[in-house]
C-alpha positions in Angstrom: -56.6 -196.6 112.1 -57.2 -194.2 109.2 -59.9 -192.0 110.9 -61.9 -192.9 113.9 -64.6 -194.1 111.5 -62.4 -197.0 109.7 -59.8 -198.5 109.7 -57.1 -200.3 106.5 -55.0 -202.7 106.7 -52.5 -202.3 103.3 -51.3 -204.8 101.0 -48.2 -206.7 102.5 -45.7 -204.7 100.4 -45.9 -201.5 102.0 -43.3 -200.0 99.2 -44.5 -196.6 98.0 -43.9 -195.3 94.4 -42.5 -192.1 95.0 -44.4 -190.6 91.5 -47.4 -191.0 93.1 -46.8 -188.4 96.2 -46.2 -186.6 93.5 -49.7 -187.1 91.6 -51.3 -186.8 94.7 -50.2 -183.4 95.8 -51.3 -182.4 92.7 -54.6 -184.0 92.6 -55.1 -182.5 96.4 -54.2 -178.9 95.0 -55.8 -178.6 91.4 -59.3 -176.7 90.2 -59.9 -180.1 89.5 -64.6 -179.0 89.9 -64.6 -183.6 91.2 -62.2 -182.7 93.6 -64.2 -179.5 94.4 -67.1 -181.8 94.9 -65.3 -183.3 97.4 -65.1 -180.2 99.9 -67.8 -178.4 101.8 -66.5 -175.5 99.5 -68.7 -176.8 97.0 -71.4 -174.6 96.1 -74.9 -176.3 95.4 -77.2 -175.2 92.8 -79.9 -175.1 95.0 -80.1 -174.3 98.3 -81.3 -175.3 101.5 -84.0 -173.3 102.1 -85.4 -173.8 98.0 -85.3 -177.9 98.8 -87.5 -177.5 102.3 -90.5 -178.0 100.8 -89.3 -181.5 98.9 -88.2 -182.9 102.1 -91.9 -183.8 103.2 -92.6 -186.4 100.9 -92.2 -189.5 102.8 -92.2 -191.8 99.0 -89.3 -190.7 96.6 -88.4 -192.2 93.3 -85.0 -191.6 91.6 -84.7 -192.7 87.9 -81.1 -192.7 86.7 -79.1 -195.0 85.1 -75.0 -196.0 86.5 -73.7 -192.8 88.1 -76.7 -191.1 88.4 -78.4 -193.4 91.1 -75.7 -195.6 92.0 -74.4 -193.0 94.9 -77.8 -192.2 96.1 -78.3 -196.3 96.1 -75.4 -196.7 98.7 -76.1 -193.8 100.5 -79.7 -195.2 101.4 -78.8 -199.2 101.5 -75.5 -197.9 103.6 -77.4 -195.7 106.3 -81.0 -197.5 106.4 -80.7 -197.5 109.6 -81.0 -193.8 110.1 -83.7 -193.2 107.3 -87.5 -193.3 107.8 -88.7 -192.9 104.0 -89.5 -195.2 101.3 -86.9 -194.7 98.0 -87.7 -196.6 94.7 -84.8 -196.5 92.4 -85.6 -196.9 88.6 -82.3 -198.2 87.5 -83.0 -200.4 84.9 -85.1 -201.5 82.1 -87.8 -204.4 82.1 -88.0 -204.0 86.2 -91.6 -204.5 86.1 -92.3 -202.5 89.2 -95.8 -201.7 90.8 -96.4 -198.8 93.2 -99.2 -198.3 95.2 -101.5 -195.1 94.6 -99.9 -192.6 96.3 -98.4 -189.0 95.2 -94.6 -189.3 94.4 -91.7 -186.7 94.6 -89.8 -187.8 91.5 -86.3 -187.3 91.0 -85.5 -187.9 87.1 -81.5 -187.5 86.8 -79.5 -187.7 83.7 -75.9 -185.6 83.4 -76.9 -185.4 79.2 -80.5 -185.4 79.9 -80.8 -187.5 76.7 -79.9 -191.1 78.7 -82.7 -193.4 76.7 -82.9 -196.0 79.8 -84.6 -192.9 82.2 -86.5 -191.5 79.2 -88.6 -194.5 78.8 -88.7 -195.3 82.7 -90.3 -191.4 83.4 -92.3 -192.3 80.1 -93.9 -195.7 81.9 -94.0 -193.9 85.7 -93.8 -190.6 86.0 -96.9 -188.5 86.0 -98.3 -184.9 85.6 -99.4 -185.0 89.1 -96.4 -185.8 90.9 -93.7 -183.2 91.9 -91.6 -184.3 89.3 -87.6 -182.7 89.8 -85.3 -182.8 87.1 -81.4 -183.0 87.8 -79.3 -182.7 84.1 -76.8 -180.6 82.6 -77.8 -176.8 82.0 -78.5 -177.2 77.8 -81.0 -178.6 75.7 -81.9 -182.0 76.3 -85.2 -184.7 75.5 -85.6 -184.4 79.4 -85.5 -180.6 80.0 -88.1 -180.9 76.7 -90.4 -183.8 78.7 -89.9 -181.2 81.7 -92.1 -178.9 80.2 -94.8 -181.6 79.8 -94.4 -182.6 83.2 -94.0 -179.1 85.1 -91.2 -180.5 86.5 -88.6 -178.0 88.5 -84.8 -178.2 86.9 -81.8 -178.2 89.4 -78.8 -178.1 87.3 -75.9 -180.8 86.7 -72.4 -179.4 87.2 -71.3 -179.6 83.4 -68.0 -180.6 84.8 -68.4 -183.8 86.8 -69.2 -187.0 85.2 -71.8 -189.3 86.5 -70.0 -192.0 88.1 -67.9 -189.1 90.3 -71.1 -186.7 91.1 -72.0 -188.6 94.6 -70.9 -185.5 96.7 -72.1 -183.1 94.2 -75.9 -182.4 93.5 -76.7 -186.3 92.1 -76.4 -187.5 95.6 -76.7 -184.7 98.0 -80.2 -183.8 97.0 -81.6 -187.7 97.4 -79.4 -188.0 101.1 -80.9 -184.6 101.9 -84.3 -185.6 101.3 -83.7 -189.2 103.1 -82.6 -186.6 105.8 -79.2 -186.8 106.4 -77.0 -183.6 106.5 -74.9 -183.8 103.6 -72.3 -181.0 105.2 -71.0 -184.5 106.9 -70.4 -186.2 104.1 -67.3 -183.6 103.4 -64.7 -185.0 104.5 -61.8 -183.9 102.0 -60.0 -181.0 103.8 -59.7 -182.9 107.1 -58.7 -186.4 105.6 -56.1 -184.5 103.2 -54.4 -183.3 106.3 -54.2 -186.7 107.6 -51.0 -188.2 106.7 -52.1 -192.3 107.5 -55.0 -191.8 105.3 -52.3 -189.9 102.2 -49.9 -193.2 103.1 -52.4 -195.4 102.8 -54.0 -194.3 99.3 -50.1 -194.2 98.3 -49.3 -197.9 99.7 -52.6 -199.1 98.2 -52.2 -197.4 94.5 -48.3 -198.7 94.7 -49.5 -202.1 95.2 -52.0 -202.1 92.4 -49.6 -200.9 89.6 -47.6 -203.9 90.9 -50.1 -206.3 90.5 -51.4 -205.0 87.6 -47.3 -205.4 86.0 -48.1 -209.2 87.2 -50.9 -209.8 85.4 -53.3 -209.3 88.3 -56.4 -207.3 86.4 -59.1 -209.1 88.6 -60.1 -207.0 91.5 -62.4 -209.3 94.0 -64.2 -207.5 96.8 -65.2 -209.9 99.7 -68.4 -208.0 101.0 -69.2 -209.4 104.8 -72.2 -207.1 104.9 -75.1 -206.6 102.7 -76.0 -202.9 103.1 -72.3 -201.9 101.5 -73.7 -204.5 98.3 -74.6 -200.9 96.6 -72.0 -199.1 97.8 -69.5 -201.9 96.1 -71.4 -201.4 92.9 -70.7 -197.4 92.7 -66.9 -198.6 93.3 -67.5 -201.2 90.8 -68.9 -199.0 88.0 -66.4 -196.5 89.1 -63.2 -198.4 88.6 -64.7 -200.0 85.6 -65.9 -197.3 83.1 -62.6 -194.7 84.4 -59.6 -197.4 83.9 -60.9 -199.7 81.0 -59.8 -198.2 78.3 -57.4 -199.2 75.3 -56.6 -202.5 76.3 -56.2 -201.4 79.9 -58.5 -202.1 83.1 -59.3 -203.6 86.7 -62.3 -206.0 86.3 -64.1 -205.7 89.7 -65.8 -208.2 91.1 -68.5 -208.5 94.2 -68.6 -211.2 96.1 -71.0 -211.8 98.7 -69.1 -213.6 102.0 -69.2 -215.7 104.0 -72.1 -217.4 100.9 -69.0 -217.6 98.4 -66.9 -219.9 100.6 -69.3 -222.3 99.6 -69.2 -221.6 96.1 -66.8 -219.1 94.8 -63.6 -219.8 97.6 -62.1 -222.6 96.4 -61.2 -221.1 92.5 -60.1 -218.1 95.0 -57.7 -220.5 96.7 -56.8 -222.8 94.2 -57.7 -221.9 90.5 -55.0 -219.3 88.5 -53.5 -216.7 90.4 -54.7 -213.3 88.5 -56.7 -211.9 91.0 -56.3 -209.4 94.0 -58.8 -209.2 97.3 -60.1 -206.7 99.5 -62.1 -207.5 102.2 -64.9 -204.9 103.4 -66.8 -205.3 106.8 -68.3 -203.1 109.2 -69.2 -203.4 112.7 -72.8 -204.4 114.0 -73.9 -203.1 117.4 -76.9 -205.2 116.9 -75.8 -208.9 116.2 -78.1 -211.5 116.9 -77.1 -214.3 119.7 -77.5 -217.8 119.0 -79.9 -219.9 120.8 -78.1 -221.3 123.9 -80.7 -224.4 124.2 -79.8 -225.6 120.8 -76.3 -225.8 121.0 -75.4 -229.2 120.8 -72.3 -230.8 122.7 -70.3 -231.2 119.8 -70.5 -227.7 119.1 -70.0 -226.4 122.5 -67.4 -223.4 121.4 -70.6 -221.7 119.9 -71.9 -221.1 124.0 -72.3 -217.3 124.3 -71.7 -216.5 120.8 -73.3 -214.3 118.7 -73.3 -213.8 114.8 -70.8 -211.2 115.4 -68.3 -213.6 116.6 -69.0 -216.1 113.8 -68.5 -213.2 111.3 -65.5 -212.2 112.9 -64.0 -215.6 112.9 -64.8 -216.6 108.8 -62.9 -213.2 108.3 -60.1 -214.2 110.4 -59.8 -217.0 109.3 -60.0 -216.4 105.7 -57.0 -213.9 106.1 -55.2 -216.6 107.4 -55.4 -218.9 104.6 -54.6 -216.1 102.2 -51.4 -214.8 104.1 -50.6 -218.8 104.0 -51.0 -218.9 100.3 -49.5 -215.8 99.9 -52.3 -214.1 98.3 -52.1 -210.2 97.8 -55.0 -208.5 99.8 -56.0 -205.6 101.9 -59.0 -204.6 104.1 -61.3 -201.9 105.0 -63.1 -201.7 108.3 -65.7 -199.5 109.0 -66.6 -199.1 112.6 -69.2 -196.7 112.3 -72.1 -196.3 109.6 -72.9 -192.8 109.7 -72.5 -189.8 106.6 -69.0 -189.1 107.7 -67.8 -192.9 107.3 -69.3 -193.3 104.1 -68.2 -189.7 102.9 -64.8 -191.3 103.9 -65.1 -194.0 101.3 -66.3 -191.9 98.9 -63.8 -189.5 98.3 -60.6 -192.4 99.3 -61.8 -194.3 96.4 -62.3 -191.5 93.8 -59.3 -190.1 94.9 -57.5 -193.9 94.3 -58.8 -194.3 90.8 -57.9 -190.9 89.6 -54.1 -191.9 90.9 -54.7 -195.1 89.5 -55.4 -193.6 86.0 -52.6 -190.5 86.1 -49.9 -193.5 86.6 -51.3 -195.7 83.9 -51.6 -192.5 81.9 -55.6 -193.5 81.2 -57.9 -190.1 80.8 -60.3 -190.8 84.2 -62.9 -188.8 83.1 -64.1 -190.6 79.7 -66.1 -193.6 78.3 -65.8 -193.2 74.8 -66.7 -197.1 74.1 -70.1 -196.7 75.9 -71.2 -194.2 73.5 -70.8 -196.5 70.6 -73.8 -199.0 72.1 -76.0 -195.5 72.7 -75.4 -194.6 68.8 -76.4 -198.3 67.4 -79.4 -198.5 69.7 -80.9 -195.2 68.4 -80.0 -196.3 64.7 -82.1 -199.1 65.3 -84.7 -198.0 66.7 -85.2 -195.0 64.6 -84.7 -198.2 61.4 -87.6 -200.7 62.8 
């Protein structure tokens, strides 16, 4: 047990690369303003008292595209079950959407505040009479421009942390403080750096990717057992994604939904080539439903006084089996309680996992210099048609 909030169990070979204590004691100890986010040192730019007024508006829409929604997406998929307001998330193009007539607290949020994507969605949705809120770096931007249209209020992006790491700073505190969760419990960093399973485990875990990775092993597959981490999955997706792949170098992450996949996806898992790597991710349900007793039939009389839980639990189980069998490499998370402090958890041992991952590989983190290229052709042709 990691905290009292999830759990791990680590790849097989629990061999540590020493470097990496290293790395991490470093990481722990730097100015590092992602690492800052972390901490409940962190200092806002805006404040409690100044966001009171926001938090009355029971219809919120957040445009932003990757890193910029992504967070606030897991945070309210993650912890529905504590939130009683209705969040629209612009995060694409073409989405088609129709809202009913109603007055909308708007949340436009681009780190450059020149992302095309959220441009044109606040172009097609947002309007004057809204309360329109723009979160972007503090220099001249299209959006801070459009903000002036729109009499929209400015809360400023730390300049220092990129999108797909800003969950715990301003991009996704604001949205979970207006879905009304405390974000102070999200900050887990100074208790969980003190908490020498949870530094052994990131080490153990890290160790055993580089090995895979020496292997050939570059596919990442994440068996999801529960539907309300599916966002969640896709922040860690994004987030390994655009911070490793680089110069020839990456992990390519992929989602799969379970127990749906064992009838699709499972057997290539189990028998097709061996490049891939597994983590399963589950949580604990208080609130499983039990199956209808006067349906059983004989034949399937172990089902009597079963509930989904237990048939969950057992296609997990069962599925580690094989893989141990097959001598497969994977490793599981968990979570026992869906609350801000898990999922603050999760946050920050994932970010602090791909940094590691990237200072071993010797890959800049921070970066996504290929992404750019796509931003510059798309303006060249749209400024030649």
């Amino acid at each position: 047990m990691l905290t009292k909030n999830f759990s791990s169990e680590n790849f097989a070979n629990k061999k540590a690369n020493l470097k990496l204590k290293k790395y991490l004691k470093e990481l722990i100890f730097s100015k590092n303003e992602i690492i800052n986010s972390l901490s409940k040192s962190y200092k806002y730019s805006y404040t409690k008292k100044s966001i009171q007024k926001l938090k009355k508006y029971k219809d919120v829409r957040i445009f932003g595209m990757g890193g910029s929604s992504l967070g606030a997406m897991a945070i309210y998929d993650f912890l529905s079950h504590k939130i009683n307001k209705n969040f629209y998330f612009l995060a694409n193009l073409n989405q088609k959407l129709k809202f009913p007539k109603k007055k909308y607290l708007n949340l436009i949020i681009s780190k450059s505040g020149n992302t095309l994507e959220t441009i044109v969605n606040s172009n097609l949705y947002v309007k004057k009479n809204d309360r329109n809120i723009l979160v972007s770096d503090n220099k001249e931007s299209i959006l801070r421009e459009m903000s002036m249209k729109l009499k929209a209020d400015i809360i400023d992006h730390n300049n220092f942390i990129g999108g797909r790491y800003s969950v715990l700073s301003e991009v996704g505190m604001l949205p979970a403080e207006l879905m009304g969760l405390d974000s102070s419990k999200f900050k887990k960093f100074d208790n969980l750096v003190a908490n020498r399973k949870f530094l052994n485990s990131l080490i153990i875990n890290v160790s055993n990717i580089l090995e895979l990775i020496k292997r050939k092993k570059f596919n990442s597959v994440i068996l999801n057992y529960d539907e309300t981490a599916d966002n969640f999955l896709k922040w860690y997706q994004q987030l390994i994604a655009e911070s490793l792949g680089k110069k020839g170098n990456g992990i390519f992450p992929i989602i799969s939904n379970m127990p749906k996949d064992n009838h699709s996806l499972m057997q290539l898992y189990l028998d097709g080539q061996k490049n891939n790597f597994y983590t399963f991710f589950y949580t604990k349900d208080q609130n499983y439903q039990k199956l209808n007793q006067d349906m059983i039939p004989g034949s399937l009389k172990f089902l009597k006084k079963k509930d989904l839980g237990n048939v969950l639990r057992s296609k997990i189980l069962a599925t580690k089996k094989v893989f141990k069998k097959k001598k497969m490499p994977f490793r599981s998370f968990y979570i026992k309680s869906k609350n801000e402090e898990s999922l603050g958890e999760l946050f920050t041992y994932f970010i602090l996992e791909t940094i590691l991952l990237a200072k071993a590989l010797k890959i800049n983190p921070y970066d996504q210099p290929a992404v750019e290229l796509i931003k510059i052709e798309t303006k060249k042709i749209l400024k030649s048609t």
